[in-house]
N, C-alpha and C positions, 0 to 999 in steps of 0.2 A: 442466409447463413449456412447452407450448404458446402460439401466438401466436393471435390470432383470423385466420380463415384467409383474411378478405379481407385483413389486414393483411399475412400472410405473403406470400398471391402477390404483392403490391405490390413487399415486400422485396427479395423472391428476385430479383425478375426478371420476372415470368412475364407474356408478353404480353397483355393484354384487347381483345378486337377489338368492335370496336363497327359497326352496320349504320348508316351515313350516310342521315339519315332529312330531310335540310331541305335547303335552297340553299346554296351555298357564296359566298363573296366574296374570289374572288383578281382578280389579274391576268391580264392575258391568255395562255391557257393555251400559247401560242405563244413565251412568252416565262419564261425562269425567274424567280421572285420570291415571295412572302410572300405568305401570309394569315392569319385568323383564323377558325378554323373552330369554327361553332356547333352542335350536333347534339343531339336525344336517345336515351337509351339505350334498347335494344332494349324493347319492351312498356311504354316509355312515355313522355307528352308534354310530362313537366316538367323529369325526372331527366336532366338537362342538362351539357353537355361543349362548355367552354370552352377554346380550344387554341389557340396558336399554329405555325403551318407555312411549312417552306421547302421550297421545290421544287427536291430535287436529280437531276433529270433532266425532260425533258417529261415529264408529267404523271405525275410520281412523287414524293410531297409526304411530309416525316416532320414529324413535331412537333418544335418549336423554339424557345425560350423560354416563356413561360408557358403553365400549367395549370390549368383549375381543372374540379372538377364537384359539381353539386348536386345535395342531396337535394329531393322533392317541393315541400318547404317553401323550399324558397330558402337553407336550410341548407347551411355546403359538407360533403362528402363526403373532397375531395380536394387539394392544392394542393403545387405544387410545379412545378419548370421543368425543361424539355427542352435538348440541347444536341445539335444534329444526327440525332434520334431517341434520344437516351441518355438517361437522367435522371441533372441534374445537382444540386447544391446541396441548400439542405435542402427537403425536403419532408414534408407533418403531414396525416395521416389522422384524421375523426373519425368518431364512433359518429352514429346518426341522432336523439339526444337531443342532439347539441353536445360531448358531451364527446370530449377528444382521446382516439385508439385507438392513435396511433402517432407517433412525429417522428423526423428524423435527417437525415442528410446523404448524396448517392449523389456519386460521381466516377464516373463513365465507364459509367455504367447500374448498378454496385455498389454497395452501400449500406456505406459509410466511417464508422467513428470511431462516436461512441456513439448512441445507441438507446435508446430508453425505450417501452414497452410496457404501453398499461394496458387498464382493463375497462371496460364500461358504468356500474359504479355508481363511476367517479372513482378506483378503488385500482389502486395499481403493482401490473401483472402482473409484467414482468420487463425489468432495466436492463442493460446491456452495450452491447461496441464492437464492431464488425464493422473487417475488414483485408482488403481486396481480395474482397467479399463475404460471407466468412466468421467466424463469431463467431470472437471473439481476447480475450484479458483474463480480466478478472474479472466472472462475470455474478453476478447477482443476481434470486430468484424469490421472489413473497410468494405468500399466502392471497388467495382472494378473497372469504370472510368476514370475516378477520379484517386482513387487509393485513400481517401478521406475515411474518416470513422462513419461504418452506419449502425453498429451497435456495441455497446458494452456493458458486461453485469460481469454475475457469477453462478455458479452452478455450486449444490453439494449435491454430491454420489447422482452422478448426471443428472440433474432437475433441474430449472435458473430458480433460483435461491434468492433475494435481496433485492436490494434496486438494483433496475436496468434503466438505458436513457438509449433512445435512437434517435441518427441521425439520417436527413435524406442522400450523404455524400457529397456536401456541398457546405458543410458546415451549420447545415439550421437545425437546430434538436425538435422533433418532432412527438416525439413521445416518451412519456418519463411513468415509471411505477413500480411497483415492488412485487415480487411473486414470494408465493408459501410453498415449496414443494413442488415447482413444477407448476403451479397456477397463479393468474393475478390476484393480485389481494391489496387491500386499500384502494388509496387513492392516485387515481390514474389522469393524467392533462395529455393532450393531443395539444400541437400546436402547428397554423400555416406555415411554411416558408418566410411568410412576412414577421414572424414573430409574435404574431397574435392568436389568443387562444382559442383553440380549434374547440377542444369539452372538456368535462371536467367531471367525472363522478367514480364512483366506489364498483370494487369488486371481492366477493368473496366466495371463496371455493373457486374462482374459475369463472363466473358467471357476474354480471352486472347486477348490483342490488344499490336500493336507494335513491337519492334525488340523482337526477345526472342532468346538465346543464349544455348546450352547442350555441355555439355564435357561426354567426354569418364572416367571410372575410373583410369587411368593413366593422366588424365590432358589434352589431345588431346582436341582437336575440334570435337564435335560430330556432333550438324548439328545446320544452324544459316538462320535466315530468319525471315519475316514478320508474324504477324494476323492482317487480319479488321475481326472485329465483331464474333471473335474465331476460325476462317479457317485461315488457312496459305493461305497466297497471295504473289505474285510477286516470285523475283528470292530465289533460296534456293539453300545450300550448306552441305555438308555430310562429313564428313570423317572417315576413320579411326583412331584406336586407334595408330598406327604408325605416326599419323599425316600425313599420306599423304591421296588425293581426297578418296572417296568411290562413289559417286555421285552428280552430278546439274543438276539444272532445275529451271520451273516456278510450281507456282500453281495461281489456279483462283478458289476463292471458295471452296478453300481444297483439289480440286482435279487437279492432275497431268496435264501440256498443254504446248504445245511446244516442243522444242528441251530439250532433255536430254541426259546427258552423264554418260554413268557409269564405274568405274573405276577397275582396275585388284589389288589384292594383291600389287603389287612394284608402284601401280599407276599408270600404263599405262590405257593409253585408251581401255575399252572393248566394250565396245557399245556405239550405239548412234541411234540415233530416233528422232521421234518425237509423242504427244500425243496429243488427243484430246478427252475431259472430261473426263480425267483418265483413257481412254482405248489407246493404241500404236495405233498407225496409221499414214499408209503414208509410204518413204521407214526408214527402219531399215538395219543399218550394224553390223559385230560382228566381232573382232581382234583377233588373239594370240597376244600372248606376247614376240615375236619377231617383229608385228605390221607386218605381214603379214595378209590377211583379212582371215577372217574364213569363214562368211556368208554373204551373202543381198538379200533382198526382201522386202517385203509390209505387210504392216498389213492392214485390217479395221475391225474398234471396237475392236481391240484386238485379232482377231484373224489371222493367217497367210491366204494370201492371194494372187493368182496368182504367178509367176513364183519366187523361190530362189534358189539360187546359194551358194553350200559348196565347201571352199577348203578344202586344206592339208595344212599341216605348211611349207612346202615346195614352195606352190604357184598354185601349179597341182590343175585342176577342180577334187574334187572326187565326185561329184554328183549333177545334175539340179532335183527340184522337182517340178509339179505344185500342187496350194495346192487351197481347195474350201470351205470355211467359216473353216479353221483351219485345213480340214483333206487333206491329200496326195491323189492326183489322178492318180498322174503319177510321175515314176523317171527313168532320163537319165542318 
């Protein structure tokens, strides 16, 4: 939802200082009065700045009614009028192919009431109203392949304020919810391209709180648990896209503690453990999928630690290892 960024510093405000590169033609500089001043811009002899100036002190001159500046080609760049160095009324920015980049109207150097924002190849980037410089209303944002809507809400005193709904440019709504001030709040839905619901849960202040819900693209369960204060907290559950387990557990703080279990293709039990702040520790086992054991040992922080045991699918010991902060010392 960007603006192109010469069009932005325009908007915003932002000053552009230019090195006065020709002669000027005022008045006598002993006397306060008007000019028009003709200049090129820095590193070049064409890219030309038309202005008009009043001299509100000895020799202290701001721009004051008209503006203009060119591209190379005698194309304009810029236009729009000054009111005691502020920009006033409307003023239209274009790209250096001709096409407009920007228009709208400034009161008192802010850029006032609505706005329209587009791209080099002709399509609406993005439409809304600015209030005392700040966007206000209802904006509107497209695709710039496709010129489709990819988003639309509102803003009060620049914030997005209300529901907002985005699209991927192509017509499919992929996200829907409401902000407070400039942050999510309530209840928010992601959705695939197909139509089907992507998640589903609550945000306030800014942050995810509450049960929060994900499906797999087929419809499945993809993983369902808690957030306090935008971590996942307490028990969580995973699955695959078959709908059967992929993995459970806890989190505390977002990260990984306790026992967890993680699951094979047909959903069998494949491992299991236990963690502590999101690193394995403690003993760990590992299954085939006959539920004959694979492995067991110990981790800490995460890494393999002291004596584990490999079988065969069979049942047969195929190898004791001892292991010393993750690496193999010894195998029997």
């Amino acid at each position: 939802m960007s603006m192109g960024a010469r069009a932005v510093a325009a908007v915003v405000g932002v000053t552009l200082v230019w090195v006065l590169a020709c002669s000027v033609h005022a008045q006598d500089p002993s006397k306060l009065g008007t000019r028009m001043l003709v200049v090129p811009f820095v590193g070049s002899s064409t890219h030309q700045l038309e202005q008009e100036q009043v001299e509100v002190a000895p020799g202290q001159w701001v721009p004051n009614g008209s503006s203009k500046s060119f591209y190379p080609d005698a194309r304009k760049d810029m236009e729009g009028s000054f009111e005691k160095g502020q920009k006033s009324g409307h003023w239209s920015y274009w790209f250096a192919n001709g096409r407009v980049e920007a228009e709208g109207n400034y009161v008192d150097g802010l850029p006032e009431g609505p706005w329209t924002f587009s791209r080099e190849n002709g399509r609406v980037a993005q439409q809304g109203s600015f209030s005392h410089g700040k966007s206000s209303g209802e904006w509107s944002y497209s695709s710039l392949q496709t010129g489709k809507p990819t988003a639309r809400g509102s803003f009060v005193d620049g914030l997005q304020n209300g529901e907002w709904t985005y699209w991927d440019g192509d017509d499919h709504k992929i996200e829907q919810g409401s902000f407070d001030h400039g942050k999510k709040s309530g209840e928010w839905t992601t959705w695939y391209p197909s139509g089907k619901t992507e998640s589903r849960g609550s945000w306030a202040d800014g942050v995810r709180t509450g049960t929060w819900t994900t499906w797999n693209d087929d419809g499945s369960e993809a993983g369902k648990g808690d957030y306090v204060a935008g971590q996942r907290n307490g028990a969580w559950t995973f699955g695959q896209k078959s709908g059967l387990p992929a993995q459970s557990g806890s989190f505390e703080h977002g990260v990984e503690v306790g026992r967890w279990t993680i699951f094979d293709a047909s959903g069998k039990k494949a491992q299991e453990g236990t963690y502590v702040d999101g690193l394995a520790n403690g003993p760990w086992s590992a299954w085939y999928g006959n539920d004959k054991k694979a492995a067991e040992g110990d981790y800490a922080s995460g890494r393999a630690q002291g004596s584990w045991t490999y079988w065969n699918e069979d049942g047969s010991v195929r190898v004791r290892t001892q292991y010393a902060d993750g690496r193999a010392t010894d195998k029997r």
